[in-house]
C-alpha positions as CSV (number, residue, x, y, z in Angstrom):
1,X,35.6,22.5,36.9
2,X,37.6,19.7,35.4
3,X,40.2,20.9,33.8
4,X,44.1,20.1,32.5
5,X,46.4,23.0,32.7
6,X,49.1,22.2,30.6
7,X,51.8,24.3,31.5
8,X,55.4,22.5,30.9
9,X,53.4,19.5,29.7
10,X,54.8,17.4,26.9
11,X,52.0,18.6,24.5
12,X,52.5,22.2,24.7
13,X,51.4,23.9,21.9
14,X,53.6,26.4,20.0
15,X,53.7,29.9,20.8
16,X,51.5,32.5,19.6
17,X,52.0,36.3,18.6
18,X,51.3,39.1,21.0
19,X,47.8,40.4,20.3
20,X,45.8,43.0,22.2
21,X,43.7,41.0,25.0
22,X,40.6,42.9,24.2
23,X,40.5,41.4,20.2
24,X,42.6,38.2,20.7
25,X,41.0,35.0,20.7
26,X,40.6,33.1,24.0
27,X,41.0,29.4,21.7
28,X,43.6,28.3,20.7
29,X,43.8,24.6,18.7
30,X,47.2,23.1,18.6
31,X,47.4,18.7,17.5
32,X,46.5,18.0,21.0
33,X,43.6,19.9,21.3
34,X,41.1,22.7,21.7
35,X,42.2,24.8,24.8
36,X,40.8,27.7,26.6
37,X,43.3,30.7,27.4
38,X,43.3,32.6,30.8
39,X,44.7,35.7,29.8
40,X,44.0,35.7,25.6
41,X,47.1,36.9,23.5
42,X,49.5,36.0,26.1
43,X,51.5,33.0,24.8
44,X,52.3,32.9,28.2
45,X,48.8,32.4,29.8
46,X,47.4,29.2,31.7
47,X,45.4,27.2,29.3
48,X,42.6,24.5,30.4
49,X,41.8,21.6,28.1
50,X,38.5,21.9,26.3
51,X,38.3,18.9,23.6
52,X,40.4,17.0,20.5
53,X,41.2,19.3,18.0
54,X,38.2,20.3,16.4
55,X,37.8,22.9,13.6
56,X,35.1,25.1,11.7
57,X,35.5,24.5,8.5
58,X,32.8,26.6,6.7
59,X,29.3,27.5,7.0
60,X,26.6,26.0,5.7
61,X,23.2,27.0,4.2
62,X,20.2,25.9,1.9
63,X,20.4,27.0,-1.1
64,X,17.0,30.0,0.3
65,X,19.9,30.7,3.0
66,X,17.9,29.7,5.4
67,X,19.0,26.1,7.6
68,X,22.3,27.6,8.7
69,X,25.2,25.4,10.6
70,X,28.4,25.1,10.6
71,X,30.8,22.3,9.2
72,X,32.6,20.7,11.7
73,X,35.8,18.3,11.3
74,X,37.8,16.3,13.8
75,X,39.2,12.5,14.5
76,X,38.4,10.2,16.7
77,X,40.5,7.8,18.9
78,X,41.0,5.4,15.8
79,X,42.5,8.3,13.8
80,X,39.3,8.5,11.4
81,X,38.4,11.8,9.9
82,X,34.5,13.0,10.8
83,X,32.5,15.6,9.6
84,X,29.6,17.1,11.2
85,X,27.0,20.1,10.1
86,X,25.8,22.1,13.3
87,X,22.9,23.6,12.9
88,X,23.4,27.5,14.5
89,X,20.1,27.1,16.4
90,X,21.1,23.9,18.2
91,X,24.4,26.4,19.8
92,X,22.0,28.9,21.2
93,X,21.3,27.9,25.1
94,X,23.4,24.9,26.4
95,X,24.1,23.2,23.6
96,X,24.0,19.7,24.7
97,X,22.5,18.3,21.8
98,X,25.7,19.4,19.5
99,X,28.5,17.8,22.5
100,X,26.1,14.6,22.4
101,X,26.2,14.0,18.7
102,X,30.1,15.3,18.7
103,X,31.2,12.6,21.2
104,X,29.0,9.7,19.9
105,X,31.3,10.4,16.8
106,X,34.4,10.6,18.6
107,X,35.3,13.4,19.8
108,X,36.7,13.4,23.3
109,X,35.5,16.0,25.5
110,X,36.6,17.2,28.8
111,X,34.2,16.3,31.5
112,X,32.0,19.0,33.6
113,X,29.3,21.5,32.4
114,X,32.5,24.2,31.8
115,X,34.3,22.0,29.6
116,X,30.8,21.8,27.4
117,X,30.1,25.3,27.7
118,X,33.6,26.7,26.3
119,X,33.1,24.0,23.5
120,X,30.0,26.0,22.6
121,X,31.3,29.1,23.3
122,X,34.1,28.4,20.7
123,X,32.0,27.3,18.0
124,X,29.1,30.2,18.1
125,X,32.2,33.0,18.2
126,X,34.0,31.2,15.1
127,X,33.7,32.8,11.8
128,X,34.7,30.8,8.8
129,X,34.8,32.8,5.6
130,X,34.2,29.5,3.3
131,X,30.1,29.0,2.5
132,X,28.7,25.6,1.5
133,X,25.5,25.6,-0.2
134,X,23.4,22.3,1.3
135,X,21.2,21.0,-1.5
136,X,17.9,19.5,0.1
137,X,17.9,17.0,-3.0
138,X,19.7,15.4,-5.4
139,X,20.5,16.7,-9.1
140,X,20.5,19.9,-10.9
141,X,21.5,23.3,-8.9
142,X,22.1,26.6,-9.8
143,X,24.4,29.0,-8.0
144,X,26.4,32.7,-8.9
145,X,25.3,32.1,-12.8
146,X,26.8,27.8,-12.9
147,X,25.1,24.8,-12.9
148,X,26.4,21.9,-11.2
149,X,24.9,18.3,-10.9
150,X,24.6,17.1,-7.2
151,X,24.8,13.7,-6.0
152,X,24.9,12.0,-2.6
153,X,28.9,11.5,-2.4
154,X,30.1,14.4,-4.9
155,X,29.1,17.8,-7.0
156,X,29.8,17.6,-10.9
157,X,30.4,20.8,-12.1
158,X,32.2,23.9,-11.0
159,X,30.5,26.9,-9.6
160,X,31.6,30.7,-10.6
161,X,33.5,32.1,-6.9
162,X,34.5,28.8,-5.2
163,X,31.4,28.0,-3.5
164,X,31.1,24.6,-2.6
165,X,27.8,22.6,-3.2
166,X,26.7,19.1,-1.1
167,X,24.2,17.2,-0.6
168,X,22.3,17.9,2.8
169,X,22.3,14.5,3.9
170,X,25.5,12.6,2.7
171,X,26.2,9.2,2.3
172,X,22.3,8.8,2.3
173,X,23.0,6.2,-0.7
174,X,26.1,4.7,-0.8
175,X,24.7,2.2,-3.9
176,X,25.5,5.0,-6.3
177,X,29.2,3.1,-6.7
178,X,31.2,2.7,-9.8
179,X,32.3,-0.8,-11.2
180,X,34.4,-1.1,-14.2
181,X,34.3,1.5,-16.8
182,X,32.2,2.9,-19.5
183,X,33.9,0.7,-22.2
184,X,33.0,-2.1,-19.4
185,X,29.6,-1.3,-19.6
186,X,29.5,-0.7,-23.6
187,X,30.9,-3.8,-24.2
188,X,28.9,-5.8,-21.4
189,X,25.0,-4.2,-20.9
190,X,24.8,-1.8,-24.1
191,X,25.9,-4.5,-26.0
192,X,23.0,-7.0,-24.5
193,X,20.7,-4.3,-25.0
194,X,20.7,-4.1,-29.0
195,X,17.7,-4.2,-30.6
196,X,15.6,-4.9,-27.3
197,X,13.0,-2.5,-27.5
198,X,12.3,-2.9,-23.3
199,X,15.6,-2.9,-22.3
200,X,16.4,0.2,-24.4
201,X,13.6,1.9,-23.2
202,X,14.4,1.5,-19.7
203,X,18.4,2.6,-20.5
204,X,17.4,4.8,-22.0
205,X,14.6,6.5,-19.4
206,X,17.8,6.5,-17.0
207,X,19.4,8.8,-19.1
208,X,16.2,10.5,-19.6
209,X,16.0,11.5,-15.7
210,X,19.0,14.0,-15.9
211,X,17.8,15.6,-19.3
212,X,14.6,16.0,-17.9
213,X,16.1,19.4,-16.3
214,X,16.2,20.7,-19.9
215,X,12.8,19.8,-21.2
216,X,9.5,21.5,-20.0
217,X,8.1,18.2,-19.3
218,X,6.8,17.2,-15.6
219,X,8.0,13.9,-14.1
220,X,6.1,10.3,-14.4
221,X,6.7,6.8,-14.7
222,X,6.4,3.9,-17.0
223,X,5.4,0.7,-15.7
224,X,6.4,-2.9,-17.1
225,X,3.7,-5.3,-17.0
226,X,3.8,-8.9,-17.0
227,X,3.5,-12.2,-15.6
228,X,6.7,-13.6,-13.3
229,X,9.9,-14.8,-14.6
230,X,9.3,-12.4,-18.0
231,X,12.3,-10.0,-17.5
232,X,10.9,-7.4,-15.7
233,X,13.2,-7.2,-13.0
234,X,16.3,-7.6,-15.6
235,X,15.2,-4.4,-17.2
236,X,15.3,-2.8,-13.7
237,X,18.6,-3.7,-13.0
238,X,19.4,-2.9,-16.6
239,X,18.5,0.7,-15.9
240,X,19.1,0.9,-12.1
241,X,23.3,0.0,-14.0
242,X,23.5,3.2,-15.9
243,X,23.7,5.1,-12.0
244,X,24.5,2.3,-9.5
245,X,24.8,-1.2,-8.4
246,X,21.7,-3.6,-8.1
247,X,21.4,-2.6,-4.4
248,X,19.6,1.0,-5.7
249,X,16.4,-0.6,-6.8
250,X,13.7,0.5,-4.2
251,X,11.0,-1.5,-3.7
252,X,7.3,-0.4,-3.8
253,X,6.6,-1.8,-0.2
254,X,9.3,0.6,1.0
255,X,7.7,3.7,-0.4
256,X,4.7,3.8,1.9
257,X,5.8,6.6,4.7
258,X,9.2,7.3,3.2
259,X,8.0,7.8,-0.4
260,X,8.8,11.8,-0.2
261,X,12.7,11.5,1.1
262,X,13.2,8.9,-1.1
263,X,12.2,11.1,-3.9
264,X,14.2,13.7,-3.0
265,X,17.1,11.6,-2.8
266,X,16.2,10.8,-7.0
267,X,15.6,14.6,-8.3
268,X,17.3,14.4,-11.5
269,X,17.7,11.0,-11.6
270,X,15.8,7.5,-12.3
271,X,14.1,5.9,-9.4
272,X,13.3,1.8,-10.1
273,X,10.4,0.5,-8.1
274,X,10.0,-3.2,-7.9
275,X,6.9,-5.3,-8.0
276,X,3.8,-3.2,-7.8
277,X,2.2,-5.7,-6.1
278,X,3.7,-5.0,-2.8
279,X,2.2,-1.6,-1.8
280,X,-1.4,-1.2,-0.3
281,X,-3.6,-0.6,-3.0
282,X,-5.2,2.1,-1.8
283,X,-2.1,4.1,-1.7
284,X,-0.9,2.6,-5.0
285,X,-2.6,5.9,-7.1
286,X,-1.7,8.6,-4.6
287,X,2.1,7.6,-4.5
288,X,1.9,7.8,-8.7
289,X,0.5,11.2,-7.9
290,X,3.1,12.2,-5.8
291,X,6.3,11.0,-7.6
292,X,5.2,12.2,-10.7
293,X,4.0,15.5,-9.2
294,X,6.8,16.4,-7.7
295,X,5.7,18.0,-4.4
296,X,5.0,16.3,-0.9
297,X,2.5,16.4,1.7
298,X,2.5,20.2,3.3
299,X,2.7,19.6,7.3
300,X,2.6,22.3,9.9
301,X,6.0,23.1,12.4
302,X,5.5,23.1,16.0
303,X,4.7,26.6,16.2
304,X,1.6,26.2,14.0
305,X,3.3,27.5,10.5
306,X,4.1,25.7,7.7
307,X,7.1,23.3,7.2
308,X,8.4,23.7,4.0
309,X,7.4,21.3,1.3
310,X,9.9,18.2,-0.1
311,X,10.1,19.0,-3.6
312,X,11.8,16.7,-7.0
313,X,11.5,16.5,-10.3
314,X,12.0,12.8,-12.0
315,X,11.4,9.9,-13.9
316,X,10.6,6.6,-12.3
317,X,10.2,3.3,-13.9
318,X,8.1,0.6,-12.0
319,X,7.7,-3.2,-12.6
320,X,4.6,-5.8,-11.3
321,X,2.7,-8.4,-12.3
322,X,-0.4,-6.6,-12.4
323,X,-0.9,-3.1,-13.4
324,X,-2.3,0.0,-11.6
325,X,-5.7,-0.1,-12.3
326,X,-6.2,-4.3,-11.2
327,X,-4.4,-3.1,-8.1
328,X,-6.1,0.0,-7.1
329,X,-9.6,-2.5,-8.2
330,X,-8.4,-4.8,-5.5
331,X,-10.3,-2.8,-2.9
332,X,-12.8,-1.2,-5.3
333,X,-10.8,2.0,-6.2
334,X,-11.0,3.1,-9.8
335,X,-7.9,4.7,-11.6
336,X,-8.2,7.7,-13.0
337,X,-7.1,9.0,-16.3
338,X,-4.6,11.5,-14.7
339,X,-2.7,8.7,-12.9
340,X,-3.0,6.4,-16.0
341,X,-0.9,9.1,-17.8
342,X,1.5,9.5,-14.6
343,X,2.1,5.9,-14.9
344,X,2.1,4.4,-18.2
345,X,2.1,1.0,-18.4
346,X,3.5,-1.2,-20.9
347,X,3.3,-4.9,-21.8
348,X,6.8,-6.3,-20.7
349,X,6.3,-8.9,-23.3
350,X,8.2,-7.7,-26.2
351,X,5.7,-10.3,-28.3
352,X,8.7,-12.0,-30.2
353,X,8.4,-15.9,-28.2
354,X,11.4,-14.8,-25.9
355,X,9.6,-12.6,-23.4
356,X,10.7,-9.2,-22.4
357,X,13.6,-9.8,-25.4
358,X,13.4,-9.0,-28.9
359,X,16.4,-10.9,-30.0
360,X,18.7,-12.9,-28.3
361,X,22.2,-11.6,-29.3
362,X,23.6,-15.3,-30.0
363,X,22.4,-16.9,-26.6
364,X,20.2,-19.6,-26.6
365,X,17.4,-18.8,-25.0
366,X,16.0,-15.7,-22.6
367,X,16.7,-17.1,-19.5
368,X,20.6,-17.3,-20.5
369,X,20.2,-13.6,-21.7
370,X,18.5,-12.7,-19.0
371,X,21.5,-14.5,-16.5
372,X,24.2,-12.7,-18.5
373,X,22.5,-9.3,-18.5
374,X,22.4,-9.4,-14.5
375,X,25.6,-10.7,-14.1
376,X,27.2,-7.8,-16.3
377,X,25.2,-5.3,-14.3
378,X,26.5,-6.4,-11.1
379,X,30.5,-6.3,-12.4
380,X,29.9,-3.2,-14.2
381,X,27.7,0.1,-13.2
382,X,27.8,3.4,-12.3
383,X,30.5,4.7,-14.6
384,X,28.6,5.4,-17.7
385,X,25.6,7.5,-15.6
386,X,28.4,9.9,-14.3
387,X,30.3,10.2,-17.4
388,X,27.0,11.3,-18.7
389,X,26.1,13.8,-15.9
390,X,29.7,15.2,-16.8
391,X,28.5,15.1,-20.9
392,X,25.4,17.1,-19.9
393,X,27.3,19.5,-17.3
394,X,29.8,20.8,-19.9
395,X,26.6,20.9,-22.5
396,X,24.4,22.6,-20.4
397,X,23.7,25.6,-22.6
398,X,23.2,23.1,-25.7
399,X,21.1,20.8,-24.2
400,X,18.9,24.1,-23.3
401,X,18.5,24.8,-26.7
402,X,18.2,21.6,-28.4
403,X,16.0,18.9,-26.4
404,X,12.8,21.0,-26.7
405,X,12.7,20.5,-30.4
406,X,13.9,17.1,-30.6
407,X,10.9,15.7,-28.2
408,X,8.6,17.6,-30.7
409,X,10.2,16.3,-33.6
410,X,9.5,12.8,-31.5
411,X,6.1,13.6,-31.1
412,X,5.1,15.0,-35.4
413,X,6.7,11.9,-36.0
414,X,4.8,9.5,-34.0
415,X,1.4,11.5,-35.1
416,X,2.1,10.7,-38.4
417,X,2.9,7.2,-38.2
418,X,0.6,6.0,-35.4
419,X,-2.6,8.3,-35.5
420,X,-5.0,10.5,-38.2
421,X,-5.0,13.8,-38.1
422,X,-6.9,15.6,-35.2
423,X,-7.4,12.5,-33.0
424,X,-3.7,13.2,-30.7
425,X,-5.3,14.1,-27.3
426,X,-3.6,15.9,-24.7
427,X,-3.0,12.8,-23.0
428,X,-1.5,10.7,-25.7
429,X,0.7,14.2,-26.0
430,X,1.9,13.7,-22.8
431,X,3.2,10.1,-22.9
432,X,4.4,10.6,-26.1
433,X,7.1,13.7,-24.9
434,X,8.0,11.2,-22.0
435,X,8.9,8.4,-24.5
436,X,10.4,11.3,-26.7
437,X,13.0,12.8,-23.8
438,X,13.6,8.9,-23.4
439,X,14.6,9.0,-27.1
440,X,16.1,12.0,-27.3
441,X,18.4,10.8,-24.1
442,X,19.6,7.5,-25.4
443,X,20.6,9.8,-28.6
444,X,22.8,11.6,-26.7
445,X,24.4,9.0,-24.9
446,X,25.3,7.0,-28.4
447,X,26.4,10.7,-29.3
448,X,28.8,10.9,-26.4
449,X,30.3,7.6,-27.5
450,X,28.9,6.1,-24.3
451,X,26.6,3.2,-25.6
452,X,28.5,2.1,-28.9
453,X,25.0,1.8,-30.4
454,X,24.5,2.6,-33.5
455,X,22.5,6.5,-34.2
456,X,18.8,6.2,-34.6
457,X,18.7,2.7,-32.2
458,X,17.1,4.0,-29.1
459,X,14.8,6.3,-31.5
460,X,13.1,3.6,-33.4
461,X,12.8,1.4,-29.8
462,X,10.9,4.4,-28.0
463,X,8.6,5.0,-31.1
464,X,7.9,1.1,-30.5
465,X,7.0,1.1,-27.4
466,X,4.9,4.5,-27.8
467,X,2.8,2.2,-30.5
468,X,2.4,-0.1,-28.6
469,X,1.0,1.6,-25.9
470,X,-0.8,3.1,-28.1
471,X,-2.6,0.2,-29.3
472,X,-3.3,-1.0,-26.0
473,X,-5.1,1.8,-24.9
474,X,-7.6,1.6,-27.9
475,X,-7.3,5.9,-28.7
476,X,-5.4,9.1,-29.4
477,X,-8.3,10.5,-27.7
478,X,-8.2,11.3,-24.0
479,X,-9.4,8.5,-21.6
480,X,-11.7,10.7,-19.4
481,X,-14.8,10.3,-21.7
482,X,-14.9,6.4,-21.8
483,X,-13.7,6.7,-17.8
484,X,-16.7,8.2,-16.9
485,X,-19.3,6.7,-19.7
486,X,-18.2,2.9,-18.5
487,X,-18.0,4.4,-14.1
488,X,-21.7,5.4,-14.9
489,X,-22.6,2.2,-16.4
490,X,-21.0,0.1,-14.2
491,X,-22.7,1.8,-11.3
492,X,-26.1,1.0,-13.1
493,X,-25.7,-2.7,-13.6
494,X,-24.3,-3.1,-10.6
495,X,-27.6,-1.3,-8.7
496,X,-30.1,-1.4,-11.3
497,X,-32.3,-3.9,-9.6
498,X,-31.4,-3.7,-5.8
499,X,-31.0,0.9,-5.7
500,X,-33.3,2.0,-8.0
501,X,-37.0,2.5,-7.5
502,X,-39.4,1.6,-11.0
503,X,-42.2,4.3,-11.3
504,X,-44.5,4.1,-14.3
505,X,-44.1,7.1,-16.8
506,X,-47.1,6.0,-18.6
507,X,-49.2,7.9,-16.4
508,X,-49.2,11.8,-17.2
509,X,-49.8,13.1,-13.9
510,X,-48.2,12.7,-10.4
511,X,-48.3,10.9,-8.8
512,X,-46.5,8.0,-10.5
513,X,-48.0,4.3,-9.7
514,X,-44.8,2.9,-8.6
515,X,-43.7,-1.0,-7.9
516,X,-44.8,-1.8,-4.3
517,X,-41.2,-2.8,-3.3
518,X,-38.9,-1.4,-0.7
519,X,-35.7,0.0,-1.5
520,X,-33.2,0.4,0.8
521,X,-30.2,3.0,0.0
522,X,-32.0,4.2,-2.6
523,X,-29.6,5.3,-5.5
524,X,-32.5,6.7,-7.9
525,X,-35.9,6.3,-9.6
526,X,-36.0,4.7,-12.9
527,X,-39.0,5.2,-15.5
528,X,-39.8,3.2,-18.2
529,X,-41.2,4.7,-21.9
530,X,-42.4,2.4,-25.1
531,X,-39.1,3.4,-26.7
532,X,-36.9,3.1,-23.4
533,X,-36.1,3.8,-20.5
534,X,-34.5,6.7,-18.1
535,X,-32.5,6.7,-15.0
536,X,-33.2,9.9,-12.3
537,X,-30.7,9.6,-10.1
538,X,-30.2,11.6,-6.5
539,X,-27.8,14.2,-6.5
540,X,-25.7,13.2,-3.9
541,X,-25.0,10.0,-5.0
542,X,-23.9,11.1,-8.3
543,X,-21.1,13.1,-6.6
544,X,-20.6,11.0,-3.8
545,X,-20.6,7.9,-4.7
546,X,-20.7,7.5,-8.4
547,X,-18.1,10.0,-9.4
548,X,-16.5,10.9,-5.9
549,X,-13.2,12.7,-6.6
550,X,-14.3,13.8,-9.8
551,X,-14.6,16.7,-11.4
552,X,-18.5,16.7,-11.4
553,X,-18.5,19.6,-14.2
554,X,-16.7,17.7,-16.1
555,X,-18.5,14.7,-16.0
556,X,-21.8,16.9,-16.7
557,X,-20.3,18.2,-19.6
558,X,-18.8,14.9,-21.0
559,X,-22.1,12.8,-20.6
560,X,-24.5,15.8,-21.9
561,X,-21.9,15.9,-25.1
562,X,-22.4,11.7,-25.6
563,X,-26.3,12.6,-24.8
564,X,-26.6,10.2,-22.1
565,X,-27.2,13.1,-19.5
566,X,-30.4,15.5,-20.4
567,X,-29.5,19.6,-19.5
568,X,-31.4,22.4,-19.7
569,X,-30.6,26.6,-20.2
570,X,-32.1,28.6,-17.9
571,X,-31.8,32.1,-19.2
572,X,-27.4,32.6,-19.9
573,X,-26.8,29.1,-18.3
574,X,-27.0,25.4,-18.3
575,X,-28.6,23.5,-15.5
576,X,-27.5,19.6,-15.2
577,X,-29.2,19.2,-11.7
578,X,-32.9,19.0,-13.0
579,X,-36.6,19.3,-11.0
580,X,-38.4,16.2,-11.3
581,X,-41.4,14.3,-10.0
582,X,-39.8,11.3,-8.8
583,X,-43.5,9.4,-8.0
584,X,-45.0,11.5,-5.7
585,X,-46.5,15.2,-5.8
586,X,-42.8,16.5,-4.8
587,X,-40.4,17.3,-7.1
588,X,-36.9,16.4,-6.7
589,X,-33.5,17.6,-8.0
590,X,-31.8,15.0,-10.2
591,X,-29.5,14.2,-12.6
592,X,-31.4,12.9,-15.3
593,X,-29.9,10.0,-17.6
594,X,-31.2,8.3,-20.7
595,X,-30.9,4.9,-21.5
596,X,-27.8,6.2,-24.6
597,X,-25.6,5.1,-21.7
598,X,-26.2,1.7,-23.3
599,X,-24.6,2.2,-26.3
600,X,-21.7,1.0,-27.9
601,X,-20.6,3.8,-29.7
602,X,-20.2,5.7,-26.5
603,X,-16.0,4.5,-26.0
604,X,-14.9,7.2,-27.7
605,X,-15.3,10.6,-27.8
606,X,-14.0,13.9,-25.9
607,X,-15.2,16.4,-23.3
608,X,-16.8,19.1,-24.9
609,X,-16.3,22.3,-22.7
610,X,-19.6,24.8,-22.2
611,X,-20.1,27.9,-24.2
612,X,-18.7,30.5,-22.2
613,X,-21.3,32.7,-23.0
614,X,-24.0,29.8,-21.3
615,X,-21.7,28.7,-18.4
616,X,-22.9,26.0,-15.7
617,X,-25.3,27.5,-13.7
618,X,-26.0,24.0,-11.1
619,X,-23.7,24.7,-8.1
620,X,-24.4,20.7,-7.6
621,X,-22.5,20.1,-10.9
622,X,-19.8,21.9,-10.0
């Protein structure tokens, strides 16, 4: 073995008490180093050289104490101070791995296989009574009765018993810096911000992100949409300023594989994605799905079980020329009403002549604004987001009472002004609470003193923007109903003449004359009456293709409600999926749809749900 006894040698460590060989320690640490003891107690006793100092600070855990390591602290050669978590399974057999990642840091080791071995010897048989709680994401955390607000670099917040919380995987994101101070960013960005309904709306979904802990709301986005150069990425730096510096706005192209840890790095806490644009299209829906759903993708361990699932809960806000639905259409995908309501998108046109501005607080035109806004968020950022962290920390037991019933005052009051009674789907529900956390968020900040707005500012802004989406969309109603109505039509004209066989209905008995053409792919049968027409069309390609990833029962119900799909009751229950002669002596299931699919009244209505007592009987529809 390579060893250094160090008796008589200049860096002899002080003497230590007379203990009982049998119970005393065989390490001892002095500020030259870890050393092994030949005869342990004996201040006397030979002592080999095992490392730098090193110590064991505390141990570690996730917060289902499971994950368990130990903190370890040393220097290196350049006299800097590094930190490292062990995890307790990586000490069991030689522990090689934990020496490698020690010494890349800077720890010097003593050469030979013994030298290693005591090292991990020493660190399994350590026993530090401090425990650090390791938060797998960002945010909100609650330990011993105490909430504390975690974020890559520091906890806010104090817990009950002196247990410490961190993040699991610091410095991670360095961009959440301070610059300047909150009266810095009053005076420079709030300030900018007056009576811009975008830019208040994207402060104030920032703020949003950490109340969103108090609400019973899920996470989602808003989108910004509009052409380039219209201030769309100034209201993302404008929000991405409340946290950080401009160097935290994610891009959409980056979210592809990494979507789920960057997510968990954001629980609690805005996340800004740039330029829609970039992403594939086809995954453009799924990752809307996913950040505003809160969960990742479930993946098996090595031994066959199941790895436990990233989980978050946030707000995002998203900016591109083109919105989700022209993207996803890109490569023939349609968007569903589900992601429509994850992400809502919103003209970033404020409609005023100056762009995403509503006013141009004395500047001259909305380029200058726009210069000064980014300029300002550059010099000054982060300090107002933590101050406001702190606000909501020491307010925690307010904040549980209180947000609740301001987003549904938010929401009677947008009824009222922007709809008639009984026409508020659940959808336009759903958007409207996001807009109202927003709301009730920048409230709270001017309430803190942190925006030097004046009250009611970010409320009348959000209850803007909710009109305006609003009016966009066309309804209260929910979209589902026109979704599938104009995916149905669509279909048709697209395959009318190319799919669909004609068979003359004229004739009462099968089988049908029929148009002496081939049809390849065939999608249906179509028969033509005096008074119209009707399309039968095959059962698979209904659910297939037509409405793949649907819920086919709910189409069924949706389309027999608008009378554009004919049903039947077969004793208790309704039958969708129909027997027809399809112009021969066999009869054929199929979904059987009249030509009402053709009119123009069919945009807006809502899914009527089956009788319980008659419930769908057609496994097909289902």
């Amino acid at each position: 073995m390579n060893s250094e006894d160090l008796h008589g040698a200049s860096d002899a460590a002080p003497s230590a008490p007379a203990e009982d060989s049998a119970t005393a320690s065989p390490y001892l640490i002095t500020d030259a180093g870890l050393y092994w003891l030949e005869r342990p107690g004996d201040p006397d006793s030979p002592r080999r050289r095992i490392s730098a100092p090193i110590k064991v600070v505390a141990y570690a855990r996730a917060p289902e104490s499971d994950g368990w390591g130990q903190v370890l602290t040393w220097h290196d050669p350049d006299g800097k101070e590094h930190e490292y978590i062990a995890p307790l399974s990586a000490l069991q057999g030689d522990g090689l791995e934990v020496c490698r990642v020690l010494a890349d840091r800077g720890l010097r080791i003593t050469s030979g296989f013994d030298a290693r071995q005591k090292l991990i010897e020493y660190l399994a048989s350590s026993l530090p009574a401090l425990r650090i709680t390791m938060a797998s994401t960002t945010g909100w955390h609650s330990l011993h009765g105490s909430q504390v607000f975690v974020l890559p670099d520091r906890t806010i917040g104090d817990i009950r018993g002196c247990e410490e919380v961190r993040f699991a995987t610091a410095g991670a994101l360095t961009v959440y810096a301070e610059s300047g101070t909150v009266g810095d960013w009053r005076t420079h960005v709030a300030a900018l911000c007056a009576g811009n309904s975008r830019l208040l709306l994207s402060v104030a979904t920032a703020f949003a992100a950490v109340l969103l802990h108090f609400s019973e709301l899920d996470g989602g986005g808003i989108h910004l949409l509009g052409a380039s150069s219209s201030g769309k990425t100034t209201a993302g730096l404008t929000s991405v300023s409340v946290f950080g510096s401009h160097r935290q706005m994610q891009r959409w192209r980056a979210t592809g594989n990494g979507i789920e840890a960057i997510a968990a790095m954001y629980n609690s806490l805005l996340l800004v994605l740039d330029e829609l644009g970039q992403v594939e299209p086809r995954e453009a829906g799924e990752i809307a799905y996913m950040l505003a759903n809160g969960q990742g993708k479930q993946r098996a361990i090595r031994t066959g079980g199941a790895a436990r699932r990233q989980n978050w809960r946030l707000l995002f806000l998203s900016t591109g020329e083109i919105g989700l639905s022209q993207h996803m259409a890109t490569v023939g995908k349609q968007v569903r009403a589900g992601q429509e309501v994850r992400l809502v998108e919103l003209q970033a046109d404020a409609g005023k002549g100056h762009g995403l501005f509503d006013q141009l607080n004395g500047y001259t035109d909305d380029a200058a604004l726009s210069e000064a806004l980014r300029a300002a968020t550059r010099k000054f950022h982060g300090a107002v987001g933590l101050e406001f962290i702190r606000r909501a920390v020491d307010s925690a037991e307010l904040l549980q009472l209180v947000v609740g019933d301001r987003i549904r005052k938010f929401v009677e009051e947008c009824k009222a002004e922007f709809t008639e009674a009984g026409e508020f789907g659940g959808q336009a529900h759903r958007v409207c609470e996001r807009f109202g956390l927003a709301a009730t968020a920048g409230e709270f900040a001017t309430e803190w003193d942190l925006t030097g707005l004046p009250p009611g500012e970010f409320q009348r802004a959000l209850k803007r923007c909710f009109g305006e989406w609003l009016t966009a969309r066309g309804t209260a109603g929910n979209a589902e109903p026109a979704a599938i109505v104009n995916t149905l039509r669509a279909f048709i004209s697209r395959h009318e003449e190319a799919r669909f066989t004609a068979v003359d209905a004229k004739s009462v008995a099968p089988p049908f004359p029929s148009h002496h053409r081939t049809v390849s792919n065939r999608a249906g049968w179509i028969k033509s009456f005096d008074k119209g027409r009707e399309y039968l069309i095959d059962v698979d390609v209904f659910k297939k293709e037509i409405f793949a990833g649907y819920d086919v029962g709910l189409v069924c119900r949706v389309l027999s409600a608008a009378g554009c799909l004919i049903s039947a009751v077969e004793g208790s229950q309704i039958r969708y999926a129909l027997q027809r002669h399809v112009g021969t002596e066999k009869r054929r299931r199929v979904y059987l749809v009249t030509d009402k699919i053709w009119d123009d009244d069919q945009q807006e209505f809502d899914a009527v749900d089956a009788d319980p007592a008659m419930p769908d009987a057609d496994d097909e529809a289902r």
